[in-house]
C-alpha positions as CSV (number, residue, x, y, z in Angstrom):
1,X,98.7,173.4,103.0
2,X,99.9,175.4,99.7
3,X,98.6,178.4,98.9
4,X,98.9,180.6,96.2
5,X,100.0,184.4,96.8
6,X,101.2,185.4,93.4
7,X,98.8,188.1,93.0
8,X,98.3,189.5,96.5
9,X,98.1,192.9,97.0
10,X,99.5,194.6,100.4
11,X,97.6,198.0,101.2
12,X,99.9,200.9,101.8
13,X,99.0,201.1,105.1
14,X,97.9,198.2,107.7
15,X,97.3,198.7,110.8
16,X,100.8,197.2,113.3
17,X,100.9,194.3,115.7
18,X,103.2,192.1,117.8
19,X,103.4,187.9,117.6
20,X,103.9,186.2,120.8
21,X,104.0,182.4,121.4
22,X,104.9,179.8,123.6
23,X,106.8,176.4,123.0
24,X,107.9,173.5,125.0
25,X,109.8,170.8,122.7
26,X,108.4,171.8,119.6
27,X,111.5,171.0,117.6
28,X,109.2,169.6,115.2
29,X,106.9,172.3,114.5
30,X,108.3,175.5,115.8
31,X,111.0,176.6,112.9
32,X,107.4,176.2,110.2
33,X,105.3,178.1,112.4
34,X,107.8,181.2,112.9
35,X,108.4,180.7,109.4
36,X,104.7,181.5,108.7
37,X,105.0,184.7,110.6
38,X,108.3,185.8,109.3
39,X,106.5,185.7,105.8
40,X,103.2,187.5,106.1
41,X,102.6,190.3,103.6
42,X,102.2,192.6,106.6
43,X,105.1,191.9,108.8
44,X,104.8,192.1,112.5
45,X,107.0,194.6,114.8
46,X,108.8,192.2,116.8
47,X,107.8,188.7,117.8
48,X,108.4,187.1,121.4
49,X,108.5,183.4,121.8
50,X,108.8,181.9,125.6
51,X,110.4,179.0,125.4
52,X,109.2,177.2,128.6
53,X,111.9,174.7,129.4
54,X,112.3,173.2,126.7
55,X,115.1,170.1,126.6
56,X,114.7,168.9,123.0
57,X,116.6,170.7,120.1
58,X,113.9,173.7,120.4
59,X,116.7,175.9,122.2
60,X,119.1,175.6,119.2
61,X,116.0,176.0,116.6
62,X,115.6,179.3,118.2
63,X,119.0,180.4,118.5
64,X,119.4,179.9,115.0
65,X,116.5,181.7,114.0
66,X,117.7,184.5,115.8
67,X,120.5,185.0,114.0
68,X,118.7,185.9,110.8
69,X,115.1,187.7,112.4
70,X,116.5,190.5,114.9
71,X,113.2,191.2,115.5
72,X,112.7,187.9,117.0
73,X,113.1,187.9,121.5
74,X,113.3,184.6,123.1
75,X,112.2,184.5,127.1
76,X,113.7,181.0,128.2
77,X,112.4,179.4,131.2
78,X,114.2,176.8,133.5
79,X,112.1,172.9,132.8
80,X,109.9,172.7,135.7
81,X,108.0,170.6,133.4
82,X,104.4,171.2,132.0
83,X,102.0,172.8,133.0
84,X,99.0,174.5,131.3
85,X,98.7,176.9,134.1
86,X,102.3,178.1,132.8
87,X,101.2,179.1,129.0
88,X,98.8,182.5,130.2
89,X,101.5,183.4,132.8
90,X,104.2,183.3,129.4
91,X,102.0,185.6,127.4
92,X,101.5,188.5,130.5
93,X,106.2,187.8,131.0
94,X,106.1,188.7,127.1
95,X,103.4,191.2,127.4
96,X,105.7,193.0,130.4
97,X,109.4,192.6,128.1
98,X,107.5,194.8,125.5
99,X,107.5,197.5,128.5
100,X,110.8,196.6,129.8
101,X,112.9,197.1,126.6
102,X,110.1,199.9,125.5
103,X,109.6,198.4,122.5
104,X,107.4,200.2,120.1
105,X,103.3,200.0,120.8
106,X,101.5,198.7,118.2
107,X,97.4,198.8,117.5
108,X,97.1,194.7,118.0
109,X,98.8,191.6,119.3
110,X,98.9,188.1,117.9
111,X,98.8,184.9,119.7
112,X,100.2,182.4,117.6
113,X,101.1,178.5,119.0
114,X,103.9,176.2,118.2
115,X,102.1,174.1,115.9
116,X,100.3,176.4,114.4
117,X,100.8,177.9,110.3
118,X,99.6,180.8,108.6
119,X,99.4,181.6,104.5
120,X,101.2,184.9,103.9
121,X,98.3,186.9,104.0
122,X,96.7,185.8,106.9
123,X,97.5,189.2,109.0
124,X,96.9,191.1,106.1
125,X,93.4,189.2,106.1
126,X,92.9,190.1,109.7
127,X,94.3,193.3,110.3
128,X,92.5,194.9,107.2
129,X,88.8,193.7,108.7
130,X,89.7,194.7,112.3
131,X,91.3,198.4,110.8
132,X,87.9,199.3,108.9
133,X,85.8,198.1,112.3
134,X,86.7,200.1,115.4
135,X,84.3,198.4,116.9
136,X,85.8,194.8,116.5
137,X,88.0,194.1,119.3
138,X,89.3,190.2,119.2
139,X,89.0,188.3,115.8
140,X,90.9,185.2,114.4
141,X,90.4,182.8,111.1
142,X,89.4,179.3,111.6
143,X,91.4,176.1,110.7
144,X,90.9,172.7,108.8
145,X,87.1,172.6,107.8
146,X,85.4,174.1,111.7
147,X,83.4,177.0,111.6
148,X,84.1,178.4,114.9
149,X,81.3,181.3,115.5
150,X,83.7,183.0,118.5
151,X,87.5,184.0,117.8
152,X,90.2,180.7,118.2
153,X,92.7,181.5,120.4
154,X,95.5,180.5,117.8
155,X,95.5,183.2,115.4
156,X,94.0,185.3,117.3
157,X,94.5,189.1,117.2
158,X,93.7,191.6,120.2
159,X,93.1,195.7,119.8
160,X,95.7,196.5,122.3
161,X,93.8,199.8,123.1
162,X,90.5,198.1,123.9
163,X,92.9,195.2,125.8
164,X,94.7,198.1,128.0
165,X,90.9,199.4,129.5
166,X,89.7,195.8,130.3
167,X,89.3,195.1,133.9
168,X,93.1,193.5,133.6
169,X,94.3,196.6,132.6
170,X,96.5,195.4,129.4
171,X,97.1,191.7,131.4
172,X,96.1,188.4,130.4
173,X,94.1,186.9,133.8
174,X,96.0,184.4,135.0
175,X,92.9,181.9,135.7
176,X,91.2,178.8,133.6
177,X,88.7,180.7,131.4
178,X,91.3,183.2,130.4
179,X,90.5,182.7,126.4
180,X,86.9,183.6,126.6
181,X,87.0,186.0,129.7
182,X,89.1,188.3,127.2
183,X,86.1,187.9,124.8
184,X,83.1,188.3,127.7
185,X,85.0,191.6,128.9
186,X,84.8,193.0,125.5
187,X,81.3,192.2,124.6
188,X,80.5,193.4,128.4
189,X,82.7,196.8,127.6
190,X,80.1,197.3,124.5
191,X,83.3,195.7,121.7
192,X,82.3,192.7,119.6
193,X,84.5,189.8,118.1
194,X,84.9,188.7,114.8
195,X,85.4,185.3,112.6
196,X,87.2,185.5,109.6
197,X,86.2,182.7,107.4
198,X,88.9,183.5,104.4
199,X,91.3,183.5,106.8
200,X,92.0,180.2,107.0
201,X,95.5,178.3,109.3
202,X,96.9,175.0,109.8
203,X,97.1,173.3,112.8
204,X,99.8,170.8,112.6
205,X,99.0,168.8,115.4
206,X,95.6,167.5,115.7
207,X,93.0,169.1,118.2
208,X,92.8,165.6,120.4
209,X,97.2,165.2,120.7
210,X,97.0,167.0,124.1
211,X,94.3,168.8,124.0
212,X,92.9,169.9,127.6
213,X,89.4,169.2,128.0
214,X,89.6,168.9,131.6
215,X,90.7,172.9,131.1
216,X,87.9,173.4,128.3
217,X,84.8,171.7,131.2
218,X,86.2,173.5,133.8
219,X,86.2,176.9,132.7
220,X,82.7,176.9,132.2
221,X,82.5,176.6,136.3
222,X,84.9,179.0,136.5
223,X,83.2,181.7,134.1
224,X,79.8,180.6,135.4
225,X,78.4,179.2,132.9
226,X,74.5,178.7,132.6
227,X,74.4,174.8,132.6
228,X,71.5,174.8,129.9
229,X,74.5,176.1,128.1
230,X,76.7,173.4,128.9
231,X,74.1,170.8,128.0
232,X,73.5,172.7,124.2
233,X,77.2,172.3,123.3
234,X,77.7,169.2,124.7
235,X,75.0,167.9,122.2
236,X,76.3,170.1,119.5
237,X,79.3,168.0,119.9
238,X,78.7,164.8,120.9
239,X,75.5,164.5,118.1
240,X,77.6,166.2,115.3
241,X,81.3,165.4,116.6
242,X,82.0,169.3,115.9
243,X,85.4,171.0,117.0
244,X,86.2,168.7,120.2
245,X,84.7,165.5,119.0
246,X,82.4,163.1,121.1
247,X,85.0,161.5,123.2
248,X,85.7,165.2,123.9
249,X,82.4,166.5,125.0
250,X,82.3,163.9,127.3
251,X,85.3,164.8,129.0
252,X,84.2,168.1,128.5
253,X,80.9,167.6,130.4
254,X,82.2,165.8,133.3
255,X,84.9,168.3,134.1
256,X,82.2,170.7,134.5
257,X,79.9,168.5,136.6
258,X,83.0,167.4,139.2
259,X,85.8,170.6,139.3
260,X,85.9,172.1,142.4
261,X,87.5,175.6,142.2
262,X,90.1,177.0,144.6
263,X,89.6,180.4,146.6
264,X,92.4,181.3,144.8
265,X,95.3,180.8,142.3
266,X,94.8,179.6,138.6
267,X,91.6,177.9,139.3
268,X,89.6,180.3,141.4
269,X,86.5,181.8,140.1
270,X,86.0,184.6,137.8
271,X,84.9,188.1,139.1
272,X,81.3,188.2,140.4
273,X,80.2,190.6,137.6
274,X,81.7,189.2,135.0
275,X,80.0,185.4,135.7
276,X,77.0,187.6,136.1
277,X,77.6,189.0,132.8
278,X,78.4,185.4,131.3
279,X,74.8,184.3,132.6
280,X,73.0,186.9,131.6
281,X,73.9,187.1,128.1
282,X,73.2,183.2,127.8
283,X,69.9,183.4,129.7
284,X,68.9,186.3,126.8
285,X,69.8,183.5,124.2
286,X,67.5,181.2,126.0
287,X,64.3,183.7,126.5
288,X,64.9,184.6,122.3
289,X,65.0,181.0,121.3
290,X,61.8,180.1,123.7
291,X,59.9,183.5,122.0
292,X,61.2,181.8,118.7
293,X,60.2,178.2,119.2
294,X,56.4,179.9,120.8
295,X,56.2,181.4,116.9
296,X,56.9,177.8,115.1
297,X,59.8,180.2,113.8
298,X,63.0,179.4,114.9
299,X,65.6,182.5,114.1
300,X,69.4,181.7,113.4
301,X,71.7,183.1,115.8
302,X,74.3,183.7,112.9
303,X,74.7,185.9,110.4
304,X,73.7,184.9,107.3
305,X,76.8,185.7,105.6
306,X,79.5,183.2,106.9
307,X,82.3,185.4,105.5
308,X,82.5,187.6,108.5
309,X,81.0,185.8,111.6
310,X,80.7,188.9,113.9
311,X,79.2,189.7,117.3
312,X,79.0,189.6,120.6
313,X,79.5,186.8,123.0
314,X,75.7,186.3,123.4
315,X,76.4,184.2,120.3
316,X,78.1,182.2,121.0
């Protein structure tokens, strides 16, 4: 992905924010993606990568990074070897060495990924949009050609003082859902999201090379999901092969139908409120598009202009 950023201007001021990531044997992709953040036009205040137990050369990649970014902290875990549970857990250890070694607060956080690599401006992009918005509290770009209508969670950025009121308190929750239960809290706490669609990112590993769909069904149980809902983006997928592909959806679909969730631990259940809230803003979608389809009229649920997708997660 090339890009040109001869003629990019930086404002004088731009809002601050924090990078953290995981890895686990990236040595093939980790050095480019840091890379990407080291050069943004607005630089970030520190970065934290956990490196969770790594055994390829990722270790030394990092070490020698070091060496040359003093901004950049490196958690390294023991190999207990994967697990997804593991990556959520990472971003609340880096979240708590911020408060540990007092390093300086900043308005926003990004969560970047291994594989993941961002054009220079790309923070600049985002941070600009979210600093004129007050309201806007989690908003990414979008990769490759997807138009995603709710915030990715690479490239995602997080107003830290919205964050620090959620029901968490400042905490990632350490359940299957987490991605979009940051998202429902915020809508439910009157904040809205925001897709960037000029802010664009490469993923340089494609979305099916170990992708979790049994995560991406399962969540949906887990954040209570309407199952009308379900069955709308399973179509959405498997008739149009969007975002996770048909093979995907499928996977997708039956993970729903068949997890059983724990009474606690990673896979428990959300917060009773909070699946209440999740069905309650997709039933409202399904009353509006009934009124809709009773007028022969049916209304868009997007905005019009796809430069800024923005709202809350009712549209998703």
């Amino acid at each position: 992905m090339d890009y040109d950023h001869s003629f990019i201007k930086v404002p004088a001021y731009a809002g601050s924010y924090f990078v953290l990531t995981t890895c686990r044997n990236s040595q093939e992709t980790i050095r480019k993606s840091l890379t990407s953040i080291k050069e943004q036009t607005v630089n970030p205040e520190y970065v934290i990568v956990i490196n969770d137990g790594s055994t390829d050369n990722t270790n030394n990649i990092l070490d020698d990074m070091q060496k040359y970014w003093p901004i950049l902290y490196v958690i390294t875990n023991p190999d207990l070897g994967y697990d997804i549970s593991r990556v959520v857990r990472n971003w609340n250890d880096a979240i708590e060495l911020t408060k540990n070694k007092a390093l300086r607060k900043t308005d926003y956080h990004m969560i970047a990924t291994d594989d993941t690599v961002y054009p220079r401006d790309y923070a600049q992009k985002i941070i600009s949009y979210m600093d004129s918005n007050s309201l806007v509290s989690v908003a990414s770009g979008n990769y490759a050609n997807q138009k995603f209508v709710s915030p990715h969670g690479a490239g995602r950025f997080v107003r830290n003082s919205n964050f620090e009121k959620s029901i968490w308190h400042g905490y990632y929750p350490e359940q299957m859902g987490y991605e979009s239960a940051i998202l429902y809290e915020a809508s439910r706490s009157g904040y809205l999201y925001a897709v960037i669609e000029d802010a664009r990112f490469e993923h340089t590993r494609t979305l099916g090379q170990g992708y979790n769909f049994y995560e991406f069904g399962a969540s949906m149980r887990t954040l209570g999901y309407h199952p009308l809902s379900v069955l709308v983006r399973f179509l959405r997928c498997f008739m149009k092969g969007e975002a996770i592909g048909r093979i995907g959806a499928i996977y997708m679909l039956y993970y729903y139908l068949t997890f059983t969730p724990k009474d606690d631990g990673y896979n428990r259940m959300f917060d009773q409120s909070l699946r209440n809230y999740v069905r309650a803003t997709q039933s409202i979608k399904f009353r509006r598009f009934r009124r809709a389809i009773s007028k022969s009229k049916i209304l868009s649920p997007y905005p019009k202009d796809l430069t800024k997708n923005v709202g809350s997660v009712e549209s998703r």
